[in-house]
C-alpha positions in Angstrom: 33.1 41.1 18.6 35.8 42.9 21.4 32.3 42.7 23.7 32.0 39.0 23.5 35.9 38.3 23.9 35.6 40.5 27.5 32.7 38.7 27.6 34.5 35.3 27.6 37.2 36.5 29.5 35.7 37.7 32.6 33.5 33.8 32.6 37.0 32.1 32.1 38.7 34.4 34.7 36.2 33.8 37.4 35.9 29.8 36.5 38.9 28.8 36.2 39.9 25.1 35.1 40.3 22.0 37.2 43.7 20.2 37.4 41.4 17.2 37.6 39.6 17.8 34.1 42.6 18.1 32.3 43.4 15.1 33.5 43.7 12.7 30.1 45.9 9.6 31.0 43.0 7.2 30.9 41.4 9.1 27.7 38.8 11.6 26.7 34.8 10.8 27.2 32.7 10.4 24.7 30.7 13.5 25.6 33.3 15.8 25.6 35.3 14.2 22.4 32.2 15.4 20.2 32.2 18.8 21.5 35.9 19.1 21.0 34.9 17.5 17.6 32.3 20.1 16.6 34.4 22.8 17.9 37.4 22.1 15.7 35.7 20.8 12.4 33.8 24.3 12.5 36.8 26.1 13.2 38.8 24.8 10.1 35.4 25.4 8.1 36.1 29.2 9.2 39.9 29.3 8.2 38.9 27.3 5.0 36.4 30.1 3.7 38.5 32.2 4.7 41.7 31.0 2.4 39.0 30.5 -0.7 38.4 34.5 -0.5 41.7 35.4 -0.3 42.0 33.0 -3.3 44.6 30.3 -2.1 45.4 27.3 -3.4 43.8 24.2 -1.7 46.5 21.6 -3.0 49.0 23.1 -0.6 49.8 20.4 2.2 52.3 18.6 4.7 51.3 15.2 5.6 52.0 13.8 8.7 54.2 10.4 9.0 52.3 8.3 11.4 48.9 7.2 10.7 45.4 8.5 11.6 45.3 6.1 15.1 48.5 6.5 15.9 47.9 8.4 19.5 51.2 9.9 19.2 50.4 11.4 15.6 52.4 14.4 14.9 49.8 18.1 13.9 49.8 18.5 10.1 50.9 21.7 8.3 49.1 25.3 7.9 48.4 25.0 4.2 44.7 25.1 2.6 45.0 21.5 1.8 45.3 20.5 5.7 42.4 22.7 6.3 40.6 20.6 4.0 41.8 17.3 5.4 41.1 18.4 8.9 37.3 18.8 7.7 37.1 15.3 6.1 38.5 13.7 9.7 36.2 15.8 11.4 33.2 15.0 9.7 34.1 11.0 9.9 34.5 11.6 13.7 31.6 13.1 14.1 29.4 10.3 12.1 31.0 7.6 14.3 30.5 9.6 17.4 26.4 9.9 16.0 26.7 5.8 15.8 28.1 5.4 19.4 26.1 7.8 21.1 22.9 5.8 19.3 24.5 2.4 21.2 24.7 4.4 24.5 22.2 6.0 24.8 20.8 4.4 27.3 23.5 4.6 29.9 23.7 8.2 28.9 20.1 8.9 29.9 20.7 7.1 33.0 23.5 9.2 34.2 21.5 12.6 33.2 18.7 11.1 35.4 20.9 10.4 38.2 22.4 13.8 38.0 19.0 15.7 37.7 17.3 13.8 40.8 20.1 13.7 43.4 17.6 12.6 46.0 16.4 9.7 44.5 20.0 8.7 43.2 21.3 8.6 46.8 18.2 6.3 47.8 18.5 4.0 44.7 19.5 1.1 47.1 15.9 1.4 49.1 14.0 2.3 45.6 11.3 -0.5 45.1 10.9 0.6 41.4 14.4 -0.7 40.9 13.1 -3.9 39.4 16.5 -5.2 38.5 17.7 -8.0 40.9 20.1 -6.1 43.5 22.0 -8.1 46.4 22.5 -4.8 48.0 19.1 -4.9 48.9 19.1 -7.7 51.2 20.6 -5.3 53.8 20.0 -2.4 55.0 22.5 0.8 54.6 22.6 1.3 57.9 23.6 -2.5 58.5 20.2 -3.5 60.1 18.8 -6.7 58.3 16.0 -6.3 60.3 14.7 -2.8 58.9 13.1 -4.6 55.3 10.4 -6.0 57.4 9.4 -2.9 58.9 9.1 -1.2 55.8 7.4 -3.9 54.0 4.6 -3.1 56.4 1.8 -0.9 56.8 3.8 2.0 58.2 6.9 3.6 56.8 10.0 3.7 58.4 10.3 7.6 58.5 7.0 7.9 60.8 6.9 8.2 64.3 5.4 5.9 67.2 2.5 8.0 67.6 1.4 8.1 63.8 2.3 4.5 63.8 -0.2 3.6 67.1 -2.8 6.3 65.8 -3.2 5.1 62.1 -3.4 1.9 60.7 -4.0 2.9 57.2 -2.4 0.6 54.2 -0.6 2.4 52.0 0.1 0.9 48.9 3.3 0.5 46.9 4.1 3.2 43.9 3.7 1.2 40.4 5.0 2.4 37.4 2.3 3.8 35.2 1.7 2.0 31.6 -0.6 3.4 28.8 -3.5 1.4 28.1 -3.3 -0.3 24.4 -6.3 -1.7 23.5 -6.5 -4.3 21.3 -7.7 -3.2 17.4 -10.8 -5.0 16.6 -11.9 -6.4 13.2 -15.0 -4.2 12.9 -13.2 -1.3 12.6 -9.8 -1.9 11.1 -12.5 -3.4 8.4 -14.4 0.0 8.0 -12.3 2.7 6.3 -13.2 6.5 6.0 -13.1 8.0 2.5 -10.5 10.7 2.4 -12.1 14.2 2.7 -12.9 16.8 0.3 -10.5 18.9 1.7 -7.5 16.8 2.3 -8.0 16.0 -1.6 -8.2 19.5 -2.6 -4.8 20.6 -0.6 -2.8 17.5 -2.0 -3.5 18.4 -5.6 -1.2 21.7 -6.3 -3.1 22.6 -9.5 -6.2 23.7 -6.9 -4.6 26.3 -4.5 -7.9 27.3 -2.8 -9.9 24.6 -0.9 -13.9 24.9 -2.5 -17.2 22.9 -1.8 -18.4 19.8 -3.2 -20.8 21.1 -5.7 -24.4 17.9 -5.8 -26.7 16.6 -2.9 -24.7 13.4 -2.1 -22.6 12.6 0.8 -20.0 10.7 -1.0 -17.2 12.2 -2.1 -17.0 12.1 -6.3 -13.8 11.5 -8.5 -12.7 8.2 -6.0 -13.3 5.9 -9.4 -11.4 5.3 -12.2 -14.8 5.6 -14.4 -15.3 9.2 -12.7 -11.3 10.1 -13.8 -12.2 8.8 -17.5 -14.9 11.3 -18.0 -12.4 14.4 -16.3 -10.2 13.2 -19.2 -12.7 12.9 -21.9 -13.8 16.2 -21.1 -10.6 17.9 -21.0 -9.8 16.7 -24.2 -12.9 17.8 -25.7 -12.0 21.5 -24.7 -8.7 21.8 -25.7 -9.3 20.4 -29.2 -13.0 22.1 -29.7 -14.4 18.6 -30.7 -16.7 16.1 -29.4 -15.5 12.2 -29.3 -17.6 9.8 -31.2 -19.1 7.7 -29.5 -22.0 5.0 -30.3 -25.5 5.8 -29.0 -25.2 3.2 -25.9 -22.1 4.4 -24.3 -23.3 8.6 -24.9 -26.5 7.8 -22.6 -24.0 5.9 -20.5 -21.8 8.9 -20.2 -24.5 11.4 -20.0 -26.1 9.4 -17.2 -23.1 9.1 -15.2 -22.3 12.3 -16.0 -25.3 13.2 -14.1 -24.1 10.8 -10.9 -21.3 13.1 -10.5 -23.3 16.4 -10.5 -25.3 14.7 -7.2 -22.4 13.9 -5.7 -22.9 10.0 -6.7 -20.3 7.3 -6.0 -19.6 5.9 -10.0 -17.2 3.2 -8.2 -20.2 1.0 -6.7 -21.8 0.6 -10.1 -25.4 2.6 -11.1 -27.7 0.1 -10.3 -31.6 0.0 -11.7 -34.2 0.2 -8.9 -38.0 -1.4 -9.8 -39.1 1.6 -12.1 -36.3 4.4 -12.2 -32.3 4.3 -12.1 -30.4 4.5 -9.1 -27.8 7.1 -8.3 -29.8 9.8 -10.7 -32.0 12.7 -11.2 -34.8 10.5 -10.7 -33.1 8.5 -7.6 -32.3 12.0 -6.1 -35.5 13.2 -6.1 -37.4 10.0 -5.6 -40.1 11.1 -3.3 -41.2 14.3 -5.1 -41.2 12.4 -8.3 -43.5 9.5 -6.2 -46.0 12.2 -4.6 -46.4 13.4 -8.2 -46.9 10.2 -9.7 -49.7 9.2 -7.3 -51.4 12.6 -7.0 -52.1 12.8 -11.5 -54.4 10.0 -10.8 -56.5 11.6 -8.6 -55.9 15.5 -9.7 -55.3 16.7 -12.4 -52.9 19.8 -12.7 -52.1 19.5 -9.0 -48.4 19.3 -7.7 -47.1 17.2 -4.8 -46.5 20.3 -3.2 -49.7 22.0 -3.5 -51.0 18.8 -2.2 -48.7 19.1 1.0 -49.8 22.6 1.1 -53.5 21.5 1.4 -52.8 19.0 4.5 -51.0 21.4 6.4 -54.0 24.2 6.4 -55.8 21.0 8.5 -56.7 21.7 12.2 -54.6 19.2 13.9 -51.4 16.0 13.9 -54.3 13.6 13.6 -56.5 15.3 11.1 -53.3 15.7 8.8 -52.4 11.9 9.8 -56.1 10.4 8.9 -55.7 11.6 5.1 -56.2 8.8 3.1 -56.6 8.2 -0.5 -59.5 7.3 -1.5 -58.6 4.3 -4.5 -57.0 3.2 -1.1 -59.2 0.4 0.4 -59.1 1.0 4.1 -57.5 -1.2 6.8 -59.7 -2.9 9.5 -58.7 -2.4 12.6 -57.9 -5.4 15.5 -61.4 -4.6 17.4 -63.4 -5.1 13.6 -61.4 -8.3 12.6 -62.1 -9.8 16.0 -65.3 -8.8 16.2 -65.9 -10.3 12.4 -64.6 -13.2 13.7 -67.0 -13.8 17.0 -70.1 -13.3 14.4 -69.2 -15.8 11.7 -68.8 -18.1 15.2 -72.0 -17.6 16.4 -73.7 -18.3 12.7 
């Protein structure tokens, strides 16, 4: 603590105050009212924590007789209870200051500008990205009403005669730069993305560890209210170690959709019924197995779909495996035979 104090004395001793910023006749800034602010509603927090651990009273206090905007308001007393009032003023100065400094904030940033760029504050009267309307810029600084034209040219007015005579080249005038906003279109404000597994996973806090969508599908389960039914149903059959009743047609319903889930099926777009098997199932899953197997028991018996994908691929070559044709199959005439079927019926 004695090392900051030195600290603080030796930056106070070499810097000393102004005459000019103690200067207060015309009032105190903005700027330097909330510092002063801040400074003295923390510093009667710090006496005020201090009296509650020596165990004072906080009811202790000497009002002053003028009011709050009175400027020439006398100080109030040293009890606890001033403390306390001195934080309630404090912290309604501070919120109004907040409310003001929000109005000017833009003449603030101005002046922080101007003080940061010295150069281009000084040349603010020549700027051509001052897009305001300025009479000042009519003339010249140095008086010269002639000197716009010149810089409105190709050459500045900083360049010599020789650079002037040697190059001709058009320089264009600095624009401010604007972001490109393009314009949403219908197409895709129409599209929406599903939430991801994850994301769903981290926003429920019952399921700490992020894990894998367990099925074969690609859309993500549980979106439907028919898909949180059966979570429900099946909770409630293991806490009470029953089984729900149910009649026949809605327990093949549930065990079917049941089933949807486990592939990672979407229950909120409906299970549909394709032209010989369901959709959005076992047999919807594994549709083309299922159809190789189907066609190949009428020709073999006791031979798989894969054994018989097995036997084309011991073939010699792309075309040999490509000409394998069944043979309940009646094969398809090519162009050359139908044309030439056609010339011989015409020469009958």
């Amino acid at each position: 603590m004695s090392e900051s104090f030195c600290s603080l004395l030796r930056v106070l001793h070499h810097n000393p105050l102004r005459k000019s910023n103690l200067d207060l006749k015309d009032g105190i800034s903005l700027l330097s009212l909330k510092h002063h602010m801040m400074l003295s509603y923390l510093q009667s927090l710090a006496l005020l924590n201090a009296r509650r651990a020596l165990g004072h009273t906080l009811t202790a206090r000497t009002l002053p007789a003028e009011t709050f905007s009175d400027p020439a308001r006398s100080a109030r007393g040293n009890g606890a209870g001033d403390l306390v009032d001195y934080t309630i003023e404090g912290r309604v100065v501070l919120e109004k200051i907040k409310t003001l400094e929000g109005r000017m904030r833009y003449q603030i940033d101005k002046l922080i500008r101007l003080a940061e760029e010295p150069e281009r504050g000084t040349d603010i009267v020549n700027d051509p990205l001052a897009f305001r309307p300025n009479p000042q810029n009519l003339v010249n600084a140095d008086g010269d009403e002639d000197g716009n034209e010149d810089e409105e040219g190709p050459f500045q007015k900083g360049d010599s005669e020789d650079e002037q005579t040697k190059s001709g080249v058009y320089r264009p005038p600095r624009l401010a730069p604007v972001p490109y906003n393009p314009l949403p279109n219908k197409k895709q404000s129409k599209h929406v993305l599903p939430p991801s597994t994850s994301l769903r996973a981290l926003a429920d806090p019952d399921m700490p560890h992020v894990e894998s969508t367990s099925g074969l599908g690609s859309v993500p389960s549980l979106q439907s209210g028919r898909a949180h039914h059966l979570k429900r149903l099946n909770e409630y059959e293991e806490d009470n170690f029953t089984r729900v009743v149910m009649k026949k047609r809605d327990a093949k319903r549930r065990l079917q959709d049941e089933e949807d889930l486990a592939l990672g099926g979407d229950l909120s777009l409906g299970s549909g019924v394709g032209k010989n098997r369901r959709k959005g199932g076992v047999e919807d899953e594994f549709g083309g197995v299922l159809r190789d197997v189907e066609r190949s028991a009428g020709r073999r018996h006791g031979v798989d779909a894969y054994e018989e994908l097995r036997r084309r691929a011991k073939k010699g070559s792309v075309l040999e495996r490509s000409r394998t044709l069944d043979p309940r199959r009646k094969r398809q005439r090519t162009r050359f035979e139908r044309e030439a079927r056609q010339i011989a019926k015409r020469s009958k």
